[in-house]
KEMARTI-522845 format. One record per residue (C-alpha): x, y, z. Coordinates in Angstrom, 2 decimals, m for minus. Example, Ala and Ser with C-alpha at 12.3 -4.5 7.8 and 13.67 -1.06 7.14 Angstrom:
residues 2
<bami <12.30; m4.50; 7.80>>
<bami <13.67; m1.06; 7.14>>
This chain:
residues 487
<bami <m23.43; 14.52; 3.33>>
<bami <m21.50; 14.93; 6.85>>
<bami <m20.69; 11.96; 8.72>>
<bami <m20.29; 11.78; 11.96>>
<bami <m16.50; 11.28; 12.72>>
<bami <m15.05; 9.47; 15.73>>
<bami <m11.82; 11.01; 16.92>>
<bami <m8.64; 8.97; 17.94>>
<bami <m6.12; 10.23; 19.97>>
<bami <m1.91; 8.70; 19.74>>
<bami <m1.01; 8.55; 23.59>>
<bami <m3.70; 5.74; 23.92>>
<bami <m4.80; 2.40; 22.47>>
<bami <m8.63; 2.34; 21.82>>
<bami <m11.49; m0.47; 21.63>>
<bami <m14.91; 0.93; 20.62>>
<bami <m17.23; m0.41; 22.87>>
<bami <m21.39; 0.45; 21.90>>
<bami <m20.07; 3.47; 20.59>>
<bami <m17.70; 4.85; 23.28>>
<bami <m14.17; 5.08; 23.32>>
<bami <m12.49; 3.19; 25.98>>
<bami <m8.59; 3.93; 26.60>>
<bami <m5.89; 2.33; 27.84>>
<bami <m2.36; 4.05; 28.23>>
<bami <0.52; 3.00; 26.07>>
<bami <2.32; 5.91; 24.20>>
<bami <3.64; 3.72; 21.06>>
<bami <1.82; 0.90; 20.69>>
<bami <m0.93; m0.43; 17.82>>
<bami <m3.53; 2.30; 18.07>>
<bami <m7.35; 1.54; 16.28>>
<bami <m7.93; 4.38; 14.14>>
<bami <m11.15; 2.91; 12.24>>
<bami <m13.57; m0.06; 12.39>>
<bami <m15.77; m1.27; 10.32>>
<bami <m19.62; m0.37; 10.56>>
<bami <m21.78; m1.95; 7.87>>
<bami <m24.06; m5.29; 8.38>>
<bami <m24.53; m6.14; 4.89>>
<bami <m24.98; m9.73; 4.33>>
<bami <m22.35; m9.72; 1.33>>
<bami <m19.58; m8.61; 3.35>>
<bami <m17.85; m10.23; 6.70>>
<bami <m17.73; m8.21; 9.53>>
<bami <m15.95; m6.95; 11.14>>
<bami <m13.07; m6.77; 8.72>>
<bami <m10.94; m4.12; 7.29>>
<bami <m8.38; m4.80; 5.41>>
<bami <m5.70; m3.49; 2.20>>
<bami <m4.63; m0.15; 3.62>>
<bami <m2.42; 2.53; 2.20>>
<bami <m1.21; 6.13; 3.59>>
<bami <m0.35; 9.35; 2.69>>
<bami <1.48; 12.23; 4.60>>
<bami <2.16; 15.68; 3.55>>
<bami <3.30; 18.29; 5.99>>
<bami <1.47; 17.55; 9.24>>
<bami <m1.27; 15.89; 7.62>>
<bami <m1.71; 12.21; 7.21>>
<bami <m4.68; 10.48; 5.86>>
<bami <m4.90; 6.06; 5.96>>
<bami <m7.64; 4.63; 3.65>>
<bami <m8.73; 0.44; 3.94>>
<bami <m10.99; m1.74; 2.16>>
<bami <m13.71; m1.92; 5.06>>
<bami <m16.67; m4.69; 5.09>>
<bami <m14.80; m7.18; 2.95>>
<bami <m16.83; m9.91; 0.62>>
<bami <m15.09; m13.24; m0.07>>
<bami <m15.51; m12.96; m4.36>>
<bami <m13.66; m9.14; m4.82>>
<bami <m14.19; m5.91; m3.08>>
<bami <m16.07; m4.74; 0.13>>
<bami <m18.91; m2.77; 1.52>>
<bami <m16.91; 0.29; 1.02>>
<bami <m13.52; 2.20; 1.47>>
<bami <m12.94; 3.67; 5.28>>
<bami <m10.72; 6.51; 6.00>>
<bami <m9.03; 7.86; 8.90>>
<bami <m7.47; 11.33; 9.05>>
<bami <m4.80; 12.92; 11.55>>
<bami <m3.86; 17.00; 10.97>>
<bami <m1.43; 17.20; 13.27>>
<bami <1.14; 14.79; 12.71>>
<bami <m0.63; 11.69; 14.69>>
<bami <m1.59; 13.40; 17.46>>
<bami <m5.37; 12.81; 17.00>>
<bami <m7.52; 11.39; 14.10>>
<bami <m11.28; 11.26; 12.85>>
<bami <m12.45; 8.66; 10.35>>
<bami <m15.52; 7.82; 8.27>>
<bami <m16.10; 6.38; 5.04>>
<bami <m16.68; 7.22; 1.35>>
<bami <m20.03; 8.66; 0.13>>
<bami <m21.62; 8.12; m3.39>>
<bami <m19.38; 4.54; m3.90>>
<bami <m21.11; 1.33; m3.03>>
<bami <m25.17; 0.86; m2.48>>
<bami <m23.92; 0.86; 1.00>>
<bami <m22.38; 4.08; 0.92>>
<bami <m24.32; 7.10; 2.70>>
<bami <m25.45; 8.72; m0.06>>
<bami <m25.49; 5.50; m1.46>>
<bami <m23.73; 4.99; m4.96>>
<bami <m24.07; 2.48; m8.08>>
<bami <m21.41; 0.17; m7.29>>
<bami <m21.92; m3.03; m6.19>>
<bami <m18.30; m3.18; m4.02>>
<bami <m14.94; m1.12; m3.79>>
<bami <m11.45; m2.37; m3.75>>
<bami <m8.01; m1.24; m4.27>>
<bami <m7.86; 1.81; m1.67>>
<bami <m4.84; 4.48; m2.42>>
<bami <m4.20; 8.09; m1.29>>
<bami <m2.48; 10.94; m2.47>>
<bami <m2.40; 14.90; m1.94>>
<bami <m2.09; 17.59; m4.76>>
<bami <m0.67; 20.71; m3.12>>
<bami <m0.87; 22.88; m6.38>>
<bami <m5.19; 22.44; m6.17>>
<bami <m4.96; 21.85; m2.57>>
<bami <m7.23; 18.34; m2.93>>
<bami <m6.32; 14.93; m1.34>>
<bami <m7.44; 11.79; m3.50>>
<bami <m8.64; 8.66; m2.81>>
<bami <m8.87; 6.11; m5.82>>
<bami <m10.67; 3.00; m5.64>>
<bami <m11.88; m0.11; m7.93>>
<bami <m15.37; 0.26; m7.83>>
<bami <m17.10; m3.21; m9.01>>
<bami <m20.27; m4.32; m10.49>>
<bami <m21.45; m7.79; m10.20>>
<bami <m22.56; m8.01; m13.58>>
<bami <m20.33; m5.52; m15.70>>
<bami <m17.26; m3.68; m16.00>>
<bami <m14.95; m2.57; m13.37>>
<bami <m14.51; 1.35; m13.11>>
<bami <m11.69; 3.33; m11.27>>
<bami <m12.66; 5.66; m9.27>>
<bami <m11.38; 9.24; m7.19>>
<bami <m12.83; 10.57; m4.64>>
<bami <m11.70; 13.88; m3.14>>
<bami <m11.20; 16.59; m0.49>>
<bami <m11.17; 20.13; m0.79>>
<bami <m10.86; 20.11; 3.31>>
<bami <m7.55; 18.77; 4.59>>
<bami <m9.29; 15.12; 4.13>>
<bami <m12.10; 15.78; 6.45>>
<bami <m14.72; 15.42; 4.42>>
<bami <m15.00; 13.77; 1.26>>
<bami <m17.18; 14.35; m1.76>>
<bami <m18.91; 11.97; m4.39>>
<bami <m16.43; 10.30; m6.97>>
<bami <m15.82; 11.07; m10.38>>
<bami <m14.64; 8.18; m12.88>>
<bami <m11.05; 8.08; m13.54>>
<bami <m11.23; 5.63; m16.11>>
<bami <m14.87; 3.50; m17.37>>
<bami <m14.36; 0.03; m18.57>>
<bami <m15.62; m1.22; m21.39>>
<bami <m16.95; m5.40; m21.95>>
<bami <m13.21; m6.57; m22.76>>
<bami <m11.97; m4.96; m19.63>>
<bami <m11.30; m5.88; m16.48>>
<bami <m9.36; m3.66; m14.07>>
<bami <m7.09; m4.63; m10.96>>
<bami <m4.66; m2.72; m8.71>>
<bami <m4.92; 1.03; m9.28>>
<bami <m2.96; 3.69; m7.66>>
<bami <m2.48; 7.07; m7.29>>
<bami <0.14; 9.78; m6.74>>
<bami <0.59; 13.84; m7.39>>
<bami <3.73; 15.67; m8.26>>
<bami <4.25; 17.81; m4.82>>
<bami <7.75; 19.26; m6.29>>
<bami <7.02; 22.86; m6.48>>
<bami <10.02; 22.86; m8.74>>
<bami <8.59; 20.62; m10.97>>
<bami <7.34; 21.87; m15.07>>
<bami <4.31; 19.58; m14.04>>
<bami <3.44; 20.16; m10.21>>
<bami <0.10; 19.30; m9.54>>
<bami <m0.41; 17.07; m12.12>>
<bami <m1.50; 13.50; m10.84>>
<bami <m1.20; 10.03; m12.09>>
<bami <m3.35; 7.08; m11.57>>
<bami <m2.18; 3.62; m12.66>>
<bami <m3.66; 0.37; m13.02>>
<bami <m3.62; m2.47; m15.18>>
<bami <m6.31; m4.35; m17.73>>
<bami <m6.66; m8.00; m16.91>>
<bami <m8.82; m8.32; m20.08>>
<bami <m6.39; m7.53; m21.81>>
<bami <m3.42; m9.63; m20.79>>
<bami <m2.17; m7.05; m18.03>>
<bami <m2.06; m4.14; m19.89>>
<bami <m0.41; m1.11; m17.83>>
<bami <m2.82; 1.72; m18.48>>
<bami <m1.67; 5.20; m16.62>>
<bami <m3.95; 8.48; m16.90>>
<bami <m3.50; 12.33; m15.71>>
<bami <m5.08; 15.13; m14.30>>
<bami <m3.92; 18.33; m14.48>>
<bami <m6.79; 20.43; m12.09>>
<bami <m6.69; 18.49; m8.84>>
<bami <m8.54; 15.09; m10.01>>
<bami <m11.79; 16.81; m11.02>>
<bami <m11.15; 15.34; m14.66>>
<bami <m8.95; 12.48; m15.99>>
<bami <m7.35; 12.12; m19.48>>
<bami <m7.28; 9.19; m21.28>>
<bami <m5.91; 5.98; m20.53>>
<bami <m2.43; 5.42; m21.75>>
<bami <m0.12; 2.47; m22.12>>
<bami <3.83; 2.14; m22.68>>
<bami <4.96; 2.76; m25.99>>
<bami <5.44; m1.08; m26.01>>
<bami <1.77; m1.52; m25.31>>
<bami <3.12; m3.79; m22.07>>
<bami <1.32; m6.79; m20.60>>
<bami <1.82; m9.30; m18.23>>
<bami <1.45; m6.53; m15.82>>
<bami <0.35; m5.69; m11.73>>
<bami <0.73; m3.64; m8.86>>
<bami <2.32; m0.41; m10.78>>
<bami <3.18; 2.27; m8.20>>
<bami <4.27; 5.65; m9.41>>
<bami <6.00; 7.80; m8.07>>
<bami <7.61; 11.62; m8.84>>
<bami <10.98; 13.33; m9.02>>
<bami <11.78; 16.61; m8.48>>
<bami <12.45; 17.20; m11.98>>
<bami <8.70; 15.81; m12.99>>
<bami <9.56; 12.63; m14.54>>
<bami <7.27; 10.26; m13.05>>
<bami <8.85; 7.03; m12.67>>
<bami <6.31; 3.50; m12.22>>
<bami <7.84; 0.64; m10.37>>
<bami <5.89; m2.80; m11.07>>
<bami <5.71; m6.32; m10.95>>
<bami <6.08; m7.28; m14.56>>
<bami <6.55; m11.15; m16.49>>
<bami <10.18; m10.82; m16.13>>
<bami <10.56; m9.42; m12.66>>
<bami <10.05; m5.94; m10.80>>
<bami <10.00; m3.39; m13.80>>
<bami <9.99; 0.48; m14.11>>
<bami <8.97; 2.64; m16.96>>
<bami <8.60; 6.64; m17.07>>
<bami <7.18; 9.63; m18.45>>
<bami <9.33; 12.71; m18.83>>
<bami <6.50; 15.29; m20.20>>
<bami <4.05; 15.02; m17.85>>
<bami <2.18; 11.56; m18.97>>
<bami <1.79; 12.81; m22.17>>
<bami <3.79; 9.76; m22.50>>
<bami <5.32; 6.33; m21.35>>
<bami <8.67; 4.76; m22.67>>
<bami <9.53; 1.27; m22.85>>
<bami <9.86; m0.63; m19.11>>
<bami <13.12; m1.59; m18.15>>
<bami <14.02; m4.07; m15.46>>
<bami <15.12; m3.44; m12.44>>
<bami <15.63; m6.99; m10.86>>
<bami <14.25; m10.52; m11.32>>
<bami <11.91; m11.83; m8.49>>
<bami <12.36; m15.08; m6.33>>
<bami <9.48; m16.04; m4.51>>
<bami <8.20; m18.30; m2.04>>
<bami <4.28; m18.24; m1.47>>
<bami <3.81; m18.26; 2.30>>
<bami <2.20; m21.02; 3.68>>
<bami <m1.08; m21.97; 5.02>>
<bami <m3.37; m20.27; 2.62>>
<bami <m2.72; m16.20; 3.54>>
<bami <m3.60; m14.53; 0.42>>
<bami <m0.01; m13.24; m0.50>>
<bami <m0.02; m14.74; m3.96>>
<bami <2.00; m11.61; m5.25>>
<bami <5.80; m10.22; m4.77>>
<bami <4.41; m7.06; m5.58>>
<bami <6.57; m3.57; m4.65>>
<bami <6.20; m1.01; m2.84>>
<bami <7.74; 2.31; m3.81>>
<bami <7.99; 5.68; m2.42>>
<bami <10.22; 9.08; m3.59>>
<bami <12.06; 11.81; m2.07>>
<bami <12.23; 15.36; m3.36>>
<bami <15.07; 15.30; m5.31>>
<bami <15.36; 11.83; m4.96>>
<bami <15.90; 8.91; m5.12>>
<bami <13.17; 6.17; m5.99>>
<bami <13.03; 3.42; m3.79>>
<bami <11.26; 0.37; m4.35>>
<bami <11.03; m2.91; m1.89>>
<bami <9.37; m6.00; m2.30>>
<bami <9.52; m9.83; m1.18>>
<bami <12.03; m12.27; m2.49>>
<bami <13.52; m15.57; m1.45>>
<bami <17.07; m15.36; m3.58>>
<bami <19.44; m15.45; m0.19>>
<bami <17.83; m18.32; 1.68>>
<bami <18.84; m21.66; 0.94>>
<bami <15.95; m23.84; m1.09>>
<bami <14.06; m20.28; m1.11>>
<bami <12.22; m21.78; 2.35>>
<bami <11.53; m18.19; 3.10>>
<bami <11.15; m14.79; 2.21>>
<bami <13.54; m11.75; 3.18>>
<bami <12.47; m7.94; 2.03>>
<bami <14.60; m6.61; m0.30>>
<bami <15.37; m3.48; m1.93>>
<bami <16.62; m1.20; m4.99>>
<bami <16.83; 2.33; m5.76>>
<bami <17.18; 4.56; m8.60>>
<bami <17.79; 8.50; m9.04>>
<bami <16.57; 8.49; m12.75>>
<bami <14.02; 5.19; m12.71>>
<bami <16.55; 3.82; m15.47>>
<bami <19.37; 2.47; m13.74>>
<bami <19.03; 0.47; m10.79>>
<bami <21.42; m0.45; m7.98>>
<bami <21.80; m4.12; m6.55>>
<bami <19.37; m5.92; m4.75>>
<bami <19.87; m5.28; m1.18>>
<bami <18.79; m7.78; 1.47>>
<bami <17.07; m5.75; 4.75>>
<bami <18.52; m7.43; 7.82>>
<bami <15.39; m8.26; 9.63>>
<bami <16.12; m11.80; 10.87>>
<bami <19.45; m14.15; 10.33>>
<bami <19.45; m15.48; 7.25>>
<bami <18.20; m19.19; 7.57>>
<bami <16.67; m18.33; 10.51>>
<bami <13.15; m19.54; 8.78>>
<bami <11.18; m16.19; 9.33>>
<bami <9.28; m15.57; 6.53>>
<bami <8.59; m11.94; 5.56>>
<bami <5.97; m10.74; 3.30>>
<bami <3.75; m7.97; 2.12>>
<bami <6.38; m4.70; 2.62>>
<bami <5.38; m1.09; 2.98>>
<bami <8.19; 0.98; 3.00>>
<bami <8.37; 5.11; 3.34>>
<bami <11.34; 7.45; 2.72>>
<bami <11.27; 10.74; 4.74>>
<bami <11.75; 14.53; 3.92>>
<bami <10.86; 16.05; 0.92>>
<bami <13.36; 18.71; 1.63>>
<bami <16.74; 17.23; 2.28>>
<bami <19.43; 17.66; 0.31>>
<bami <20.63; 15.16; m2.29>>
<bami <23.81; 14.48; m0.40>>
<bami <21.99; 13.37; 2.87>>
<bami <21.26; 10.02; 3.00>>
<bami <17.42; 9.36; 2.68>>
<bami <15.72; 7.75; 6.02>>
<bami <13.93; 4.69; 5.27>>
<bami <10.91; 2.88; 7.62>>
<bami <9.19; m0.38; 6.43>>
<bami <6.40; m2.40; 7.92>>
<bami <5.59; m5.65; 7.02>>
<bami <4.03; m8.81; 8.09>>
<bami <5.79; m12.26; 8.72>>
<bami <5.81; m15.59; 9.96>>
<bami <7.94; m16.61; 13.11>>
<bami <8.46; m20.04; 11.44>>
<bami <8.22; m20.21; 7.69>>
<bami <7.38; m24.09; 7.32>>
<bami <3.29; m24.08; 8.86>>
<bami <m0.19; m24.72; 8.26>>
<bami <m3.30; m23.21; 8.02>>
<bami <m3.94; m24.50; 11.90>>
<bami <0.08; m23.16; 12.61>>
<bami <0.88; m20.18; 11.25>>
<bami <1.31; m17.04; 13.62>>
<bami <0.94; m13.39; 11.79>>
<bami <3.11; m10.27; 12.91>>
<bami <3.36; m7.29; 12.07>>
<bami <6.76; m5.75; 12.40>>
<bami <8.77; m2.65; 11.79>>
<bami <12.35; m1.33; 11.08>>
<bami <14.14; 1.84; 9.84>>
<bami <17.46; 2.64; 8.31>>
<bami <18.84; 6.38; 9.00>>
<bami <21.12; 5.87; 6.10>>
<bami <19.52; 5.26; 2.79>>
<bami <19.33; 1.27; 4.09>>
<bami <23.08; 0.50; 4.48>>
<bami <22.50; m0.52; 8.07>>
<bami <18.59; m1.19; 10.15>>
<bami <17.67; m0.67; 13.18>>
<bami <16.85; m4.16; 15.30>>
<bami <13.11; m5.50; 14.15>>
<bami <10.43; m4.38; 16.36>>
<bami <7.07; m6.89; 16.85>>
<bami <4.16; m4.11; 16.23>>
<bami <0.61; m6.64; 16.31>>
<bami <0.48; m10.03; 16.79>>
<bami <0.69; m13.06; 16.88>>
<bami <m2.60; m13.72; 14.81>>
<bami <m4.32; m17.15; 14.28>>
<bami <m5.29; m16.80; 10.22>>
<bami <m8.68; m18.21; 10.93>>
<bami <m9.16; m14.33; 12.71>>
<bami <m8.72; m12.68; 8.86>>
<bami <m11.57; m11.70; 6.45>>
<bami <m11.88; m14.82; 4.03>>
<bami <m11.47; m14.43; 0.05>>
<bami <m11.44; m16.83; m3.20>>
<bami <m7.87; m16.38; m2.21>>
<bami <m7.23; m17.32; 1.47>>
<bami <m7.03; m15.27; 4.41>>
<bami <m6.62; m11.60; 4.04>>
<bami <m4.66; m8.98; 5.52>>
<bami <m4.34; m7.25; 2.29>>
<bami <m2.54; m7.35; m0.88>>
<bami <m0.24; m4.44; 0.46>>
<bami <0.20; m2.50; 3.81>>
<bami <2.20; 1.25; 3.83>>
<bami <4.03; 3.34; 6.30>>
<bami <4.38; 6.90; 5.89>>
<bami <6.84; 9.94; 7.51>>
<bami <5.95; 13.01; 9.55>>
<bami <8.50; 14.81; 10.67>>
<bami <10.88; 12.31; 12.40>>
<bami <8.18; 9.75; 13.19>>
<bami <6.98; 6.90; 11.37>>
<bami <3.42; 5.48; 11.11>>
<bami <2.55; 1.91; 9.49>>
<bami <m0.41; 1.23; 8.59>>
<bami <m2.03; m2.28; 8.91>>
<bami <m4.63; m4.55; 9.42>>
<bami <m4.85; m6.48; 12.94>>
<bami <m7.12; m8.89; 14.46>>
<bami <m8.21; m10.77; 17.57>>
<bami <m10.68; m13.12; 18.11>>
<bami <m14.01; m13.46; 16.26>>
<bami <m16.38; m12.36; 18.99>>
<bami <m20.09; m12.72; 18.69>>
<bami <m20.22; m14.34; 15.60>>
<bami <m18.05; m11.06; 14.05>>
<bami <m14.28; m10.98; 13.16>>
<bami <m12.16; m8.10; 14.97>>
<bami <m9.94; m6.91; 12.07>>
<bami <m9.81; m3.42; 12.11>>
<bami <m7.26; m0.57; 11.24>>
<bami <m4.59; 0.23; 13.32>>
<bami <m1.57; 2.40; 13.49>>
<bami <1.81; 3.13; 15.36>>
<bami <3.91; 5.95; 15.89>>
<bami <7.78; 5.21; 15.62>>
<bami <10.36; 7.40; 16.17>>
<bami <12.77; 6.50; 13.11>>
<bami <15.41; 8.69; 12.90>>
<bami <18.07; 7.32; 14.88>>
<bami <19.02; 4.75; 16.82>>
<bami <21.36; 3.36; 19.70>>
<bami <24.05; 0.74; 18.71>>
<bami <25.90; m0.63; 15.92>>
<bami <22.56; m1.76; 13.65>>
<bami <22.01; m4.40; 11.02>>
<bami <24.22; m3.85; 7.75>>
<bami <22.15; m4.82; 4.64>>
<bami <24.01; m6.78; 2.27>>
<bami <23.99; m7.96; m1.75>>
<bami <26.48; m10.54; m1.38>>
<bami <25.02; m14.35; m0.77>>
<bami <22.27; m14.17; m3.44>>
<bami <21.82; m17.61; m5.15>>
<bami <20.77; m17.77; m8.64>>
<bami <19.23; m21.39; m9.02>>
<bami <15.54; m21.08; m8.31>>
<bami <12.50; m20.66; m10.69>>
<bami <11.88; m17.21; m11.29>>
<bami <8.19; m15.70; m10.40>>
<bami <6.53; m14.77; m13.20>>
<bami <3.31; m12.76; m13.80>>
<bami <0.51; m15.65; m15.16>>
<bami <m1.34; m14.44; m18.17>>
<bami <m4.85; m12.77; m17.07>>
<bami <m3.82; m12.73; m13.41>>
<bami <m5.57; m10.72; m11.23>>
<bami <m5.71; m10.67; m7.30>>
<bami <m9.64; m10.93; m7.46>>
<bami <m9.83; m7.35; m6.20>>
């Protein structure tokens, strides 16, 4: 079935307002791109939160958790569309999902929202966590045969069975026309039933069918937030927060199989304060064609008493071997900002190896590290590096500040999300995040928002990223046994 799409243009900032979009000029700033339209009594509205984003070519399509419950999940999963490089966008949301889904589905909620495109079938995917209250989890894809216009009912990427229970899928194609396996696409996600087991399945004809679930050779546990990713030459590499630290495993023949993880760096974390659900250092990871892997997450290893969180960063051209943890220059160190929840892009699928890689990142943080529930003030911010994150340009202040008692409440605090992204078109850079204002008539004001950056160069000397100052006396985060992030 159709829905009717609203359409979003970037040289204005919109408010809907009883259905009609009112502008105000401002060429860069936060611009709503979706907004949440269910009245369910399960879910709190108006929320949207969790997003991810996709972009290929001049195409770039942002999905969100939309109508979110407090136990897991939410109404259903929104998704906002823009085919010509942010100019404009339309949005709706999934059909065949939740019972409050037009046509309505089986599912009970949806979580977990992640995008990607398949250029060899033409078909962009949306995979979700679709939830029963009584029962097992499923994952789920939905896709489009239309440039992400319209989207049809979901197949079932993976059923679970009585011992499972699923948590953090995601998705990703290989685009490398190159590649022995382009068009093949991988969906991840891990088996809190069974101690955080990584499972990882493929489809080889555009996500209309799903093989079945795999795991590492070392059957590996203790597992969350995989994120895969592709190299030119097809070996799909899987970045994830693991019992030892951030982790990485690959497959080399086309996820016919998965080797043994190795590590790529322990984690130091410090849980930011006044009961934001940000329970998890988990990474975010994107690829260029050729390369390399780049994978970012938050860690509290070069601030004294690990009082705060910095962003920090490693990359790979073979997902093997690793380089140094980098710390991204956002604020002094000591300073007491606290950054958290990273979602970094790499542009250009076409550059060659010897150019260095331009990096974006958006991410939320706290002003002052050290507050309460009453305190805290949530921004979203936003830098770029235009040489493979040696030096960053000065921080910019995208949303914010927000009181927490504006966010979507879960069994796990406030929510934002469990993850943000950014993603490249062209020279421009687009987070994508969850902002809100003021509850207003008994309804929160979280919706979807986005910016477009220009992040391919900047004026002045920059902010060098560094390895050097890294202490090595705190407890290291590990992954709990049966830890999930309720959905």
């Amino acid at each position: 079935m159709r829905r009717l799409l609203a359409v979003f243009t970037v040289s204005t900032v919109f408010a809907l307002v009883a259905g009609i979009v009112v502008a105000a000029p401002a060429l860069a700033a936060p611009m709503q791109i979706s907004e949440d339209p269910y009245t369910n009594p399960q879910s709190q509205h108006k929320t949207q939160v969790e997003p991810d984003s996709f972009a290929f070519g001049s195409t770039i399509v942002a999905v969100v958790q939309t109508g979110r419950i407090f136990g897991g999940g939410a109404a259903n999963i929104g998704w906002a569309t823009s085919t010509n490089g942010g100019a404009s966008w339309v949005h709706g949301f999934l059909p065949g999902t939740t019972v409050h889904a037009t046509p309505p589905g089986i599912y009970d909620a949806i979580s977990d929202p992640a995008v990607a495109y398949d250029p060899k079938h033409q078909v962009w995917m949306i995979s979700g966590l679709a939830i029963r209250n009584t029962g097992a989890n499923d994952v789920l894809t939905s896709r489009s045969t239309n440039g992400g216009l319209t989207w049809g009912n979901p197949v079932v990427t993976a059923a679970g069975d009585p011992l499972s229970f699923y948590d953090k899928n995601w998705i990703t194609c290989d685009t490398s026309f190159s590649s022995p396996f382009y068009g093949n696409c991988y969906t991840q996600w891990d088996d809190a039933g069974r101690g955080n087991l990584m499972r990882m399945s493929t489809s080889i004809d555009g996500g209309l069918t799903w093989g079945p679930p795999k795991s590492t050779a070392n059957n590996e546990t203790g597992t969350i937030g995989g994120q895969p990713v592709v190299l030119a030459n097809g070996t799909v590499v899987v970045p994830f927060l693991g019992n030892t630290g951030i982790k990485a495993f690959r497959s080399t023949d086309g996820g016919g199989t998965w080797t043994v993880p190795v590590t790529v760096a322990n984690v130091f974390y410090h849980t930011p304060a006044g009961g934001i659900r940000a329970p998890l250092p988990g990474p975010t990871a994107e690829v260029r064609i050729p390369g390399p892997v780049v994978v970012a997450w938050s860690d509290c290893r070069f601030e004294a008493s690990c009082t705060a969180n910095d962003i920090v960063m490693s990359s790979s051209t073979n997902g093997t071997t690793w380089a140094p943890v980098t710390r991204i220059p956002l604020d002094p160190i000591g300073t007491g900002v606290d950054h958290f929840l990273p979602g970094i892009a790499i542009q250009g699928q076409t550059l060659a190896a010897s150019v260095a890689p331009h990096l974006a990142l958006g991410y939320y943080y706290y002003p002052v590290a050290n507050c309460t529930s009453a305190t805290c003030q949530l921004d979203v911010g936003f830098s770029f590096s235009a040489n493979g994150g040696g030096v960053w340009s000065p921080p910019q202040q995208l949303a914010g500040p927000m009181t927490l008692s504006w966010l979507a409440n879960t069994s796990q605090g406030r929510m934002v999300g469990d993850y943000i992204s950014t993603s490249y078109v062209g020279p421009n850079a687009f987070p994508v995040f969850a902002s809100a204002t003021a509850p207003a008539g008994g309804l929160f004001q979280e919706h979807l928002f986005t910016s477009q950056q220009a992040a391919n160069s900047f004026v002045g000397p920059g902010l060098r990223a560094s390895s050097a100052g890294a202490n090595s006396g705190f407890r290291q985060w590990r992954v709990r046994p049966g830890l999930t992030t309720a959905n």
